[in-house]
Biotite code that builds the C-alpha atoms (Angstrom):
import biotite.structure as struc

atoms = struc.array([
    struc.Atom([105.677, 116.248, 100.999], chain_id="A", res_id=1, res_name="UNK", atom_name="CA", element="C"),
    struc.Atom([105.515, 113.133, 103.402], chain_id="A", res_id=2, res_name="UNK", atom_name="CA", element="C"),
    struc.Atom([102.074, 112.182, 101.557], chain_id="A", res_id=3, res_name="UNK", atom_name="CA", element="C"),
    struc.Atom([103.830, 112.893, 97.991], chain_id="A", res_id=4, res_name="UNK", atom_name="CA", element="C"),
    struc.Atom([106.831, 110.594, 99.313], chain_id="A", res_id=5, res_name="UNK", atom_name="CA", element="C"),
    struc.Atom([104.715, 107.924, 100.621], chain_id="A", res_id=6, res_name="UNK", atom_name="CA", element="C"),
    struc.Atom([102.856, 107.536, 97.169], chain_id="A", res_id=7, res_name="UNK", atom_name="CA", element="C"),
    struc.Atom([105.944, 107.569, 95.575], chain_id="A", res_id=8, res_name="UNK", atom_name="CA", element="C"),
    struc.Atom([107.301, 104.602, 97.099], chain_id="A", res_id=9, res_name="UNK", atom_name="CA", element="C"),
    struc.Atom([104.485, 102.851, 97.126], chain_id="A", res_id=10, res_name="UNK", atom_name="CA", element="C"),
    struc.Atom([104.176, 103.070, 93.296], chain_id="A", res_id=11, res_name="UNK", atom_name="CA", element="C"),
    struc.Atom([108.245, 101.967, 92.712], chain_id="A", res_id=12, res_name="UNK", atom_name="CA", element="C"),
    struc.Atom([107.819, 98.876, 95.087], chain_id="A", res_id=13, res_name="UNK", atom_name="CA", element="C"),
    struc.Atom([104.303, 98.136, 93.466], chain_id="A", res_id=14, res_name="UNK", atom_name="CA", element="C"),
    struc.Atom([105.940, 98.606, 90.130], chain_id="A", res_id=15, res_name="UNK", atom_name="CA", element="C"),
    struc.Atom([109.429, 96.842, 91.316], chain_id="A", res_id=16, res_name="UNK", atom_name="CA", element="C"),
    struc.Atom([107.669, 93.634, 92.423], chain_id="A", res_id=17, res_name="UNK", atom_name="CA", element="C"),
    struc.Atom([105.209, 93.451, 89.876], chain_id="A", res_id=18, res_name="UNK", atom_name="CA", element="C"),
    struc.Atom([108.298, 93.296, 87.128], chain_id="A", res_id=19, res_name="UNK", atom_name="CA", element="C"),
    struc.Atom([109.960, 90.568, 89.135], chain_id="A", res_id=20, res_name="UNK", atom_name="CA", element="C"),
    struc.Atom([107.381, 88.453, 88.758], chain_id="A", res_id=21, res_name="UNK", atom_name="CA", element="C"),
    struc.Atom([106.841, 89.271, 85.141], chain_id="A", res_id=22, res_name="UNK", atom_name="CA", element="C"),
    struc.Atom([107.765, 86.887, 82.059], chain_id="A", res_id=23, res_name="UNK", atom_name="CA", element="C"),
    struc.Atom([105.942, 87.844, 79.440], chain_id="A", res_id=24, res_name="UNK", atom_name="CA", element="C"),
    struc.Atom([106.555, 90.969, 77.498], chain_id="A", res_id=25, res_name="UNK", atom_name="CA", element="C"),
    struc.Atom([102.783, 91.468, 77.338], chain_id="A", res_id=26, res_name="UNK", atom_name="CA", element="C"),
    struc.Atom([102.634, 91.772, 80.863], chain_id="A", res_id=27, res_name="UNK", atom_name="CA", element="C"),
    struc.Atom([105.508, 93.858, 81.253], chain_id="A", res_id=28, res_name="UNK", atom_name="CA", element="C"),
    struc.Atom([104.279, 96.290, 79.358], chain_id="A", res_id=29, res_name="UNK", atom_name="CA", element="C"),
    struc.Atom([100.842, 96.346, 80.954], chain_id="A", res_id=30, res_name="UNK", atom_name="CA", element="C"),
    struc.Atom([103.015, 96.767, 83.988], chain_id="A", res_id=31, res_name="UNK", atom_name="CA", element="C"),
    struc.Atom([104.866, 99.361, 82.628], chain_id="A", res_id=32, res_name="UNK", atom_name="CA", element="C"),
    struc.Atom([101.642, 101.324, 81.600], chain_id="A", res_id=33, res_name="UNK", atom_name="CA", element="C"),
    struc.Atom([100.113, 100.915, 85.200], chain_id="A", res_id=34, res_name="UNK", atom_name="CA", element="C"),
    struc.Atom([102.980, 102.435, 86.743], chain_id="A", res_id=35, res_name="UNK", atom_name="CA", element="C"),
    struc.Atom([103.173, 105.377, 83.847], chain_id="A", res_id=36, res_name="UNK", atom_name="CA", element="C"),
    struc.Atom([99.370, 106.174, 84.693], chain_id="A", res_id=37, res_name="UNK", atom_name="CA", element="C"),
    struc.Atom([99.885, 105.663, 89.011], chain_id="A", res_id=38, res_name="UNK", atom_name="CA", element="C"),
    struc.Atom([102.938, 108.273, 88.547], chain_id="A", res_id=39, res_name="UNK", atom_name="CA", element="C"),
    struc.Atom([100.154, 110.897, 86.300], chain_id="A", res_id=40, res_name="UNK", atom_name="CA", element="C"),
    struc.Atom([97.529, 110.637, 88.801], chain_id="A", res_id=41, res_name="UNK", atom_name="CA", element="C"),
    struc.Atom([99.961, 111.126, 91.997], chain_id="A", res_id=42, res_name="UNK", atom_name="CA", element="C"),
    struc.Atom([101.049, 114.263, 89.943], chain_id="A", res_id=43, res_name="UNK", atom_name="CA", element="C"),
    struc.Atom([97.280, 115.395, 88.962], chain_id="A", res_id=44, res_name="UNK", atom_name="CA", element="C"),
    struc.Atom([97.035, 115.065, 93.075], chain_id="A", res_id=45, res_name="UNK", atom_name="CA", element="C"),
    struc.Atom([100.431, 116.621, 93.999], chain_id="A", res_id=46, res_name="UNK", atom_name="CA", element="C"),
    struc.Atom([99.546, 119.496, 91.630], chain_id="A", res_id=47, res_name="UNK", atom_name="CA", element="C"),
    struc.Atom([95.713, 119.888, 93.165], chain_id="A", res_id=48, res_name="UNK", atom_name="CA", element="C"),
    struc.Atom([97.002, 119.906, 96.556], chain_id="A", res_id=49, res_name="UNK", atom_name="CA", element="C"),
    struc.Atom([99.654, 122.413, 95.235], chain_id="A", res_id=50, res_name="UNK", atom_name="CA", element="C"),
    struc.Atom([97.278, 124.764, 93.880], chain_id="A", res_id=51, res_name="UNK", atom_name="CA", element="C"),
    struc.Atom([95.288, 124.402, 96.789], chain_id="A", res_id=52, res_name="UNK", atom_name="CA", element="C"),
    struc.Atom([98.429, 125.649, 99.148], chain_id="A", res_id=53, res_name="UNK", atom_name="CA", element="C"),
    struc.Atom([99.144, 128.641, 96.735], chain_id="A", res_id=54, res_name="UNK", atom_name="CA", element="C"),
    struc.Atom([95.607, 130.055, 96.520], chain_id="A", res_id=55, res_name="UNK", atom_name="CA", element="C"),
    struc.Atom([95.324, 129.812, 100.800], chain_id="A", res_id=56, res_name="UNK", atom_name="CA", element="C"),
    struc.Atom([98.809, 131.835, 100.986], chain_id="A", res_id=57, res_name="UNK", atom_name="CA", element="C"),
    struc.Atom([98.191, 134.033, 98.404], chain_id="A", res_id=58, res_name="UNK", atom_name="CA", element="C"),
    struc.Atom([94.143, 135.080, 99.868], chain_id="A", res_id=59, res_name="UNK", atom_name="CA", element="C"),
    struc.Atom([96.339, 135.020, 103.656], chain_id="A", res_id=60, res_name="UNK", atom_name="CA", element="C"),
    struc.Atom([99.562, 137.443, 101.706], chain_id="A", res_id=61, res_name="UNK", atom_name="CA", element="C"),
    struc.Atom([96.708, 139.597, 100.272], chain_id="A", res_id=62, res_name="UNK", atom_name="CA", element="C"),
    struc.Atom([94.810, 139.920, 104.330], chain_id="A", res_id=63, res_name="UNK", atom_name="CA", element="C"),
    struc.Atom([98.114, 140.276, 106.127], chain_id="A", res_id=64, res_name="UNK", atom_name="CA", element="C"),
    struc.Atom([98.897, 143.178, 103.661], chain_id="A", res_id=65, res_name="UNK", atom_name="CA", element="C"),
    struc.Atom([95.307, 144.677, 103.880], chain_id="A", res_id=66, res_name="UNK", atom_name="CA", element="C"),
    struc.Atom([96.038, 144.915, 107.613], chain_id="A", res_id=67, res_name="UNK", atom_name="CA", element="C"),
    struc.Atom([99.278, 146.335, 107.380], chain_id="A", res_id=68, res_name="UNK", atom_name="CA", element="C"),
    struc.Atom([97.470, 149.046, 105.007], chain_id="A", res_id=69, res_name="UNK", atom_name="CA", element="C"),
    struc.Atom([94.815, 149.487, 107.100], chain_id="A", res_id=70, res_name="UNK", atom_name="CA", element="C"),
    struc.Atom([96.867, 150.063, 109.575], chain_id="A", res_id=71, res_name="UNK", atom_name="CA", element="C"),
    struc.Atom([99.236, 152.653, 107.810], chain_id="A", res_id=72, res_name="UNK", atom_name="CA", element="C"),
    struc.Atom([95.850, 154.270, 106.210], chain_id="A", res_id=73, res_name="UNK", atom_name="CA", element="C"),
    struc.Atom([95.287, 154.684, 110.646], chain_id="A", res_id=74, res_name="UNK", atom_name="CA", element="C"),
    struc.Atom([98.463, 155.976, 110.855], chain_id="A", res_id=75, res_name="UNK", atom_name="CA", element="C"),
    struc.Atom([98.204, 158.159, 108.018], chain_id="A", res_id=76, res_name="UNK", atom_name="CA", element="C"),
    struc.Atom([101.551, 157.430, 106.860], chain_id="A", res_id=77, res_name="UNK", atom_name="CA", element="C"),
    struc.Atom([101.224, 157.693, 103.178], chain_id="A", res_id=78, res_name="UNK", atom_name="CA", element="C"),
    struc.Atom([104.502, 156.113, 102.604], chain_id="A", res_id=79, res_name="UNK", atom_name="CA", element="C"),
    struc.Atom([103.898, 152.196, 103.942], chain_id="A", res_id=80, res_name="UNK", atom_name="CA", element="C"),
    struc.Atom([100.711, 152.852, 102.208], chain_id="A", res_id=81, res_name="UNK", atom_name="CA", element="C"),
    struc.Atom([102.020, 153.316, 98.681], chain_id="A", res_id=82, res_name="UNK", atom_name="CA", element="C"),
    struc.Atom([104.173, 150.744, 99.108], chain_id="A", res_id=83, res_name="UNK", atom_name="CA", element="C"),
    struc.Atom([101.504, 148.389, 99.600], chain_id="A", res_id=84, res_name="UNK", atom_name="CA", element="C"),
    struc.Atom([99.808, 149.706, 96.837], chain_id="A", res_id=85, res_name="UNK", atom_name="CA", element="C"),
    struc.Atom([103.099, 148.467, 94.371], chain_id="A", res_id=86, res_name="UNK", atom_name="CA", element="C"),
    struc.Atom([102.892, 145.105, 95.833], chain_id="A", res_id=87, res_name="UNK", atom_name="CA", element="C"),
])
């Protein structure tokens, strides 16, 4: 989040600055599509990182619940077991 923040910012001042210096409308609007194509990219890596988070949670979910079957399957105590099995 701090990272996501921190490019964030970076692109408004960039982008805030760079239109205060601006006259033309030419360059305005090349301004404009900079900051348009800095905001995609910091999504493209927001949503990487993202996916990135989701599959380690979901492969650590899937172990933790392997374990708890295992467990269970130790136990024999069929009912944690099918409950796993749902999930």
């Amino acid at each position: 989040m701090k990272q996501y923040r921190a490019g964030l910012d970076k692109i408004l001042e960039s982008f805030s600055s760079s239109l205060k210096i601006a006259r033309k409308e030419d360059d305005r609007k090349a301004i404009y599509d900079t900051f348009v194509a800095d905001l995609e990219a910091l999504r493209t890596q927001v949503e990487q990182l993202s996916d990135r988070y989701e599959a380690f949670f979901l492969r650590e979910h899937s172990l933790s619940l392997q374990k708890v079957r295992n467990f269970a399957s130790l136990k024999n105590d069929k009912y944690v077991s099918e409950k796993i099995d749902e999930r």
